[in-house]
DRENPA-3360 file (N, C-alpha, C; in nm, 2 decimals, always signed):
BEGIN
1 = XXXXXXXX = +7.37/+12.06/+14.23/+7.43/+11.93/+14.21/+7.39/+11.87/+14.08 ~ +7.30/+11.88/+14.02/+7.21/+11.84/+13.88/+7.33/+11.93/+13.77 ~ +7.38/+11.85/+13.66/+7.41/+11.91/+13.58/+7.30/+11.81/+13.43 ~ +7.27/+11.95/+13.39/+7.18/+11.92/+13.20/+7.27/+11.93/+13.11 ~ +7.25/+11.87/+13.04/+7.33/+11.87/+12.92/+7.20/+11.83/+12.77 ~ +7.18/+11.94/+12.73/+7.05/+11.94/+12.64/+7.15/+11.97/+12.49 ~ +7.11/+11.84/+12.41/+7.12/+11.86/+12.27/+6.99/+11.93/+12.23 ~ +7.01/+11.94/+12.11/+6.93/+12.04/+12.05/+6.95/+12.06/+11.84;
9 = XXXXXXXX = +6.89/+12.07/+11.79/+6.88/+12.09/+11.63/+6.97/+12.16/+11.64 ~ +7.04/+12.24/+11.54/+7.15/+12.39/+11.55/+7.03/+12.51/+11.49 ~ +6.92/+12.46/+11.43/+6.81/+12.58/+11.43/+6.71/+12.60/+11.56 ~ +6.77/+12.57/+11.66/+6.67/+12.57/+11.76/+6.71/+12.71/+11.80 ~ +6.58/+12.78/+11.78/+6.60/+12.97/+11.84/+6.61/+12.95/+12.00 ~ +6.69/+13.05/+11.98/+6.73/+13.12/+12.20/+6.66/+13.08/+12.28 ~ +6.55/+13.13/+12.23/+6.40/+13.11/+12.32/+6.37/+12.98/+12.32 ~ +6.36/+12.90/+12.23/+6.29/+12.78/+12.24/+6.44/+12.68/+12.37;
17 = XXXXXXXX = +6.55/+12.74/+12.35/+6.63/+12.68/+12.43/+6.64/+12.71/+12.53 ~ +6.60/+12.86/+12.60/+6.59/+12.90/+12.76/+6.44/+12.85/+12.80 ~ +6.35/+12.82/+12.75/+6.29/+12.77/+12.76/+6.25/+12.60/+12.81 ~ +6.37/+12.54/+12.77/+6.35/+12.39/+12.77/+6.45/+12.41/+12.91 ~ +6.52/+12.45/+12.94/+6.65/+12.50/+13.03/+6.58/+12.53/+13.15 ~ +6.48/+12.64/+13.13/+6.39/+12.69/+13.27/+6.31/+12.54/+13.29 ~ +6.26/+12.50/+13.22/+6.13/+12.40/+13.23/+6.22/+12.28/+13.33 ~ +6.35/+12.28/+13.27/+6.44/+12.13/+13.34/+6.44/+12.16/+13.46;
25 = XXXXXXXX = +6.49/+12.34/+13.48/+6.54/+12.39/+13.60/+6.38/+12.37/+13.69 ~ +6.30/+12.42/+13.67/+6.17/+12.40/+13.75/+6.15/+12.26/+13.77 ~ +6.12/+12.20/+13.70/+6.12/+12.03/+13.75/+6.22/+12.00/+13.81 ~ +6.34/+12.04/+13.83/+6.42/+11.97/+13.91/+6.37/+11.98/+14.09 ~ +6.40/+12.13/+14.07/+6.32/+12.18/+14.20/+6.20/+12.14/+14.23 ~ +6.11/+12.10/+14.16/+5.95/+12.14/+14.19/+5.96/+11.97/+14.26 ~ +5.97/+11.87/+14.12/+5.97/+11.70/+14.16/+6.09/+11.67/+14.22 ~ +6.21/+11.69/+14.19/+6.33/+11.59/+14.26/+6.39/+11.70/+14.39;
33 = XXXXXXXX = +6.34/+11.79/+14.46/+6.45/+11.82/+14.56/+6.58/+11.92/+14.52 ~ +6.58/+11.97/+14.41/+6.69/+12.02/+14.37/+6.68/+12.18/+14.44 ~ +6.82/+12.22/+14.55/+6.79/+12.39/+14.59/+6.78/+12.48/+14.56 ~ +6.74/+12.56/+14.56/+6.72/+12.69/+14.40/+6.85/+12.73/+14.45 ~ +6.91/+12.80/+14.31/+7.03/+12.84/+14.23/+7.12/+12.75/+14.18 ~ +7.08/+12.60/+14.23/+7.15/+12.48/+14.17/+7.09/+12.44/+14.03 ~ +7.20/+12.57/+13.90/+7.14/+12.51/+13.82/+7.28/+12.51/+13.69 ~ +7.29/+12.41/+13.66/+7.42/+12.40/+13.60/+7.41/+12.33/+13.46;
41 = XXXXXXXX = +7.37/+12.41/+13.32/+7.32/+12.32/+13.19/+7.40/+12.34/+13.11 ~ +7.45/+12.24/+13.01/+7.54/+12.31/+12.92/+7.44/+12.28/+12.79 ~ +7.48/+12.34/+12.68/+7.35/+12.33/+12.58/+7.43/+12.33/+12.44 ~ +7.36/+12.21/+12.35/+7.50/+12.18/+12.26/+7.40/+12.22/+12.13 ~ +7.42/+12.22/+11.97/+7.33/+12.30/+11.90/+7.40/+12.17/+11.82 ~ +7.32/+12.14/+11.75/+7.40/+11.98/+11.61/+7.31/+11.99/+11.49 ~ +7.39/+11.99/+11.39/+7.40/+12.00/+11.24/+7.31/+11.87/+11.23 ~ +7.20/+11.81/+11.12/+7.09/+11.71/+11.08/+7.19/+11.59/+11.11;
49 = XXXXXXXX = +7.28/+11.60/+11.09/+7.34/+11.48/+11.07/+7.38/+11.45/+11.19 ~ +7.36/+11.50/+11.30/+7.47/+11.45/+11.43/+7.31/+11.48/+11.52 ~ +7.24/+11.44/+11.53/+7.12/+11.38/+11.61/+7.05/+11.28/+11.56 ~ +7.08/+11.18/+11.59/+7.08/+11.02/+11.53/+6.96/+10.93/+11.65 ~ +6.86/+10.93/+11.58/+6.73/+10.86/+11.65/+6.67/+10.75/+11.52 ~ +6.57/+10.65/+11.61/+6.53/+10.52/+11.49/+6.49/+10.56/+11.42 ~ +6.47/+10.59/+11.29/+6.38/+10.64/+11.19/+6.20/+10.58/+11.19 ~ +6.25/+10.44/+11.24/+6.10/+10.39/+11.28/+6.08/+10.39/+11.42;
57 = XXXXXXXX = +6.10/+10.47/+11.53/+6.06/+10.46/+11.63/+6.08/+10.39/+11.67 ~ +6.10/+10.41/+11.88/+6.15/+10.32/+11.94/+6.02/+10.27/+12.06 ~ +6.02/+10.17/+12.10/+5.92/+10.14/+12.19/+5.81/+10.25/+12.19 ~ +5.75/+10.23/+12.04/+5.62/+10.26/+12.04/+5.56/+10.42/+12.01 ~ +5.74/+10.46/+12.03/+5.75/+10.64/+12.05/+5.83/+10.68/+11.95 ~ +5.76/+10.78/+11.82/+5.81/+10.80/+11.71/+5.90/+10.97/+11.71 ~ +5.98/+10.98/+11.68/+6.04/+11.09/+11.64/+6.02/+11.22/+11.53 ~ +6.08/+11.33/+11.52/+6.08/+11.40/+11.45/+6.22/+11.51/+11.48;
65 = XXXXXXXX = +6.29/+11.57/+11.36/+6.41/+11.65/+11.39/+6.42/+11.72/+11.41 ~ +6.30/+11.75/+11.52/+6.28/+11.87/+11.67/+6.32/+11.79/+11.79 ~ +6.37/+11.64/+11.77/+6.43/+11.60/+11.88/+6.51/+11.64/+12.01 ~ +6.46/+11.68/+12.12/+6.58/+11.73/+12.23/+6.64/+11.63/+12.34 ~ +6.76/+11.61/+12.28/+6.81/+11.50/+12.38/+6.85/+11.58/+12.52 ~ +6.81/+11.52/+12.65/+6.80/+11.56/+12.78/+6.92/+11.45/+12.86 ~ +7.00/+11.52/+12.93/+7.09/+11.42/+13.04/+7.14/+11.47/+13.13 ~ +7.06/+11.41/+13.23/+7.06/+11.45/+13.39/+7.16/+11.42/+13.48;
73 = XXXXXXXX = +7.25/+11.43/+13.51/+7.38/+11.41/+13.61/+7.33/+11.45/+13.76 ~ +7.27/+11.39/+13.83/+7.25/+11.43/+14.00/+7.30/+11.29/+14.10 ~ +7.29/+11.36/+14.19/+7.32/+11.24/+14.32/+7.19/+11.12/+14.30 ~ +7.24/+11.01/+14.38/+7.16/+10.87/+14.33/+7.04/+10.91/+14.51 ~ +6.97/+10.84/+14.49/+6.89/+10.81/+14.57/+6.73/+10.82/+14.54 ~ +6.71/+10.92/+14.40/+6.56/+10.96/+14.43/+6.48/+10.83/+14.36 ~ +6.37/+10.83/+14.43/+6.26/+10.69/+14.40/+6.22/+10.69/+14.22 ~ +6.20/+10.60/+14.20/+6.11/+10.63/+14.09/+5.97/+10.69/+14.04;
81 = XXXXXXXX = +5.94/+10.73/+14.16/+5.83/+10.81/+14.15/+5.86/+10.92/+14.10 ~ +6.00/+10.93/+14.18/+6.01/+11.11/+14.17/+6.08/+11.11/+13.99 ~ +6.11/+11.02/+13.96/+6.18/+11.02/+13.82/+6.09/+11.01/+13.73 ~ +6.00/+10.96/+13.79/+5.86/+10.97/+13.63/+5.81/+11.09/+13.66 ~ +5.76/+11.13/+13.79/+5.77/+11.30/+13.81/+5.81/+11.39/+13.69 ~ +5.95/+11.38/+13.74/+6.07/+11.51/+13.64/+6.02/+11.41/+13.50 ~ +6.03/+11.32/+13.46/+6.02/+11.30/+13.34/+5.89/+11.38/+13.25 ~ +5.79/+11.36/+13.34/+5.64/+11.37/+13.35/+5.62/+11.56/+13.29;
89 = XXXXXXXX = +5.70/+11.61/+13.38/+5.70/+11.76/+13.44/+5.80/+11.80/+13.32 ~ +5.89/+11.74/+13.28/+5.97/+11.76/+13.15/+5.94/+11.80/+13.03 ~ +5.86/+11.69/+13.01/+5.82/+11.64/+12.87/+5.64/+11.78/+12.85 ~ +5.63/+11.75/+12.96/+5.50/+11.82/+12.91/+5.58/+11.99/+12.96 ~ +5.60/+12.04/+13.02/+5.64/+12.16/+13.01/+5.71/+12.23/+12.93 ~ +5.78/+12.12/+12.82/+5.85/+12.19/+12.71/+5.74/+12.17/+12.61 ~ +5.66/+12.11/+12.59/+5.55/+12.07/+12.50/+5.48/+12.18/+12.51 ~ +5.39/+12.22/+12.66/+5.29/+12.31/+12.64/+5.37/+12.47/+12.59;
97 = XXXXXXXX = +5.52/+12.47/+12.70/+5.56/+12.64/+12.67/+5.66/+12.67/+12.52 ~ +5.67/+12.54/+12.48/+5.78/+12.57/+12.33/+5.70/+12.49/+12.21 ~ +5.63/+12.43/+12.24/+5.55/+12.35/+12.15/+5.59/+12.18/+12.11 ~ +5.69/+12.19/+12.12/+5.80/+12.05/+12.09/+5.69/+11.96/+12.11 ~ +5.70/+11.87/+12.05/+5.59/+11.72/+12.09/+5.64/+11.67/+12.19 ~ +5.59/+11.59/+12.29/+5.65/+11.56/+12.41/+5.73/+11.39/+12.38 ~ +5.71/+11.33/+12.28/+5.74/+11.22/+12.18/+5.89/+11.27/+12.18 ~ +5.90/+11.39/+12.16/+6.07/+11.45/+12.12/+6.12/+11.45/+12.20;
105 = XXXXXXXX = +6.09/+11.47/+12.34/+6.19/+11.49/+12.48/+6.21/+11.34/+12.57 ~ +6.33/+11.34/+12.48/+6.44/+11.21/+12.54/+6.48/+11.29/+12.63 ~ +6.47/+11.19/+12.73/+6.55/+11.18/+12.88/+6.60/+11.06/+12.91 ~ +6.75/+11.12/+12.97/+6.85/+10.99/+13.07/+6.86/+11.03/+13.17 ~ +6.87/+10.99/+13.30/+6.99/+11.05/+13.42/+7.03/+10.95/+13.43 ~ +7.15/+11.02/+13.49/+7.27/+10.93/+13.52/+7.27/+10.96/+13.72 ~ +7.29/+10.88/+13.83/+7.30/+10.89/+13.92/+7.43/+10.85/+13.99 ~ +7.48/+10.94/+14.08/+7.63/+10.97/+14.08/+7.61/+10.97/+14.28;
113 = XXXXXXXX = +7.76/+10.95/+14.31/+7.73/+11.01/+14.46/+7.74/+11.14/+14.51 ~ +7.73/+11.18/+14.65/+7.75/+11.29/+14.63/+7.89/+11.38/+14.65 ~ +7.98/+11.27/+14.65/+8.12/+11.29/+14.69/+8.20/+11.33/+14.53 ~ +8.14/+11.30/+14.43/+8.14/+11.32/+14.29/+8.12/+11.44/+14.25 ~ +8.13/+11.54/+14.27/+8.08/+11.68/+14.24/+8.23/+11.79/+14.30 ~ +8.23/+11.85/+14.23/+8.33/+11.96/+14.31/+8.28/+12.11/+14.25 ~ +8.24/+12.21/+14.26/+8.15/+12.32/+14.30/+8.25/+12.43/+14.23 ~ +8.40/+12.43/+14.26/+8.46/+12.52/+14.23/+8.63/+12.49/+14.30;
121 = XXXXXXXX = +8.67/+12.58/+14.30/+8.76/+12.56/+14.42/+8.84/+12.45/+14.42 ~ +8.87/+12.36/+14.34/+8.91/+12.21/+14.35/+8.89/+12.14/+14.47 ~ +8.76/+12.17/+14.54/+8.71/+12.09/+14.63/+8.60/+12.00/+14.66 ~ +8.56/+11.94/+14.76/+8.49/+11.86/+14.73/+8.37/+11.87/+14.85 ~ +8.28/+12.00/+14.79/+8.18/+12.04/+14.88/+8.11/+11.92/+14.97 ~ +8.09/+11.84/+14.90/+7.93/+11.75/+14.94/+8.04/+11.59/+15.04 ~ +8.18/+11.65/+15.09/+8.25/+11.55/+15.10/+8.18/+11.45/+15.23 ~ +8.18/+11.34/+15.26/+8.15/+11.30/+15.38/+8.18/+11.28/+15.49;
129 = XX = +8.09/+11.31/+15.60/+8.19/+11.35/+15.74/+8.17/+11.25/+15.79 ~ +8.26/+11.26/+15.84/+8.29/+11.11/+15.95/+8.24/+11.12/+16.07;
% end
């Protein structure tokens, strides 16, 4: 149910991208609940000019044009614990296995219901029973 959508430099090598990809996919599972093989990322590659961050940093957290923008689409309900969790579990697991500074790994989610999803099929798996 989790869809990623990971920007990225356009020189960011394979590896450094299946890598940030596995690390989301493990945190999802590990901190938020997510079932293994629920893993749905799309991965976009952008030219200097089309990853737009403050030049002077934002709340205290400075940037660099290894920036990876992260956005998380899953069902609403998890606590905030569990979102500093994945945030937590995010940021440093792309840091220690790709090197990226953990300063670089912006994260959003977006929380959706679970009637919002359709799987395949033009249907609506997660629909609610009455």
């Amino acid at each position: 149910m989790p869809l990623a959508r990971i920007d990225v430099a356009a020189d960011t090598s394979a590896e450094t991208v299946k890598i940030i990809g596995d690390v989301i996919y493990e945190a999802m599972t590990t901190t938020a609940n997510v079932p293994a093989n629920d893993r749905f990322q799309v991965v976009n590659r952008h030219g200097k000019d089309e990853l737009i961050y403050p030049a002077d940093g934002y709340l205290g957290v400075t940037y660099t044009p290894k920036i990876v923008f992260i956005q998380v689409t899953w069902n609403a309900g998890r606590s905030i614990e569990v979102k500093k969790a994945f945030y937590k579990a995010v940021a440093e697991g792309i840091h220690e296995r790709a090197g990226i500074r953990k300063e670089d790994v912006w994260i959003s989610l977006i929380d959706v219901q679970r009637e919002d999803w359709s799987f395949g099929n033009g249907e609506m798996q997660y629909a609610p029973t009455a």
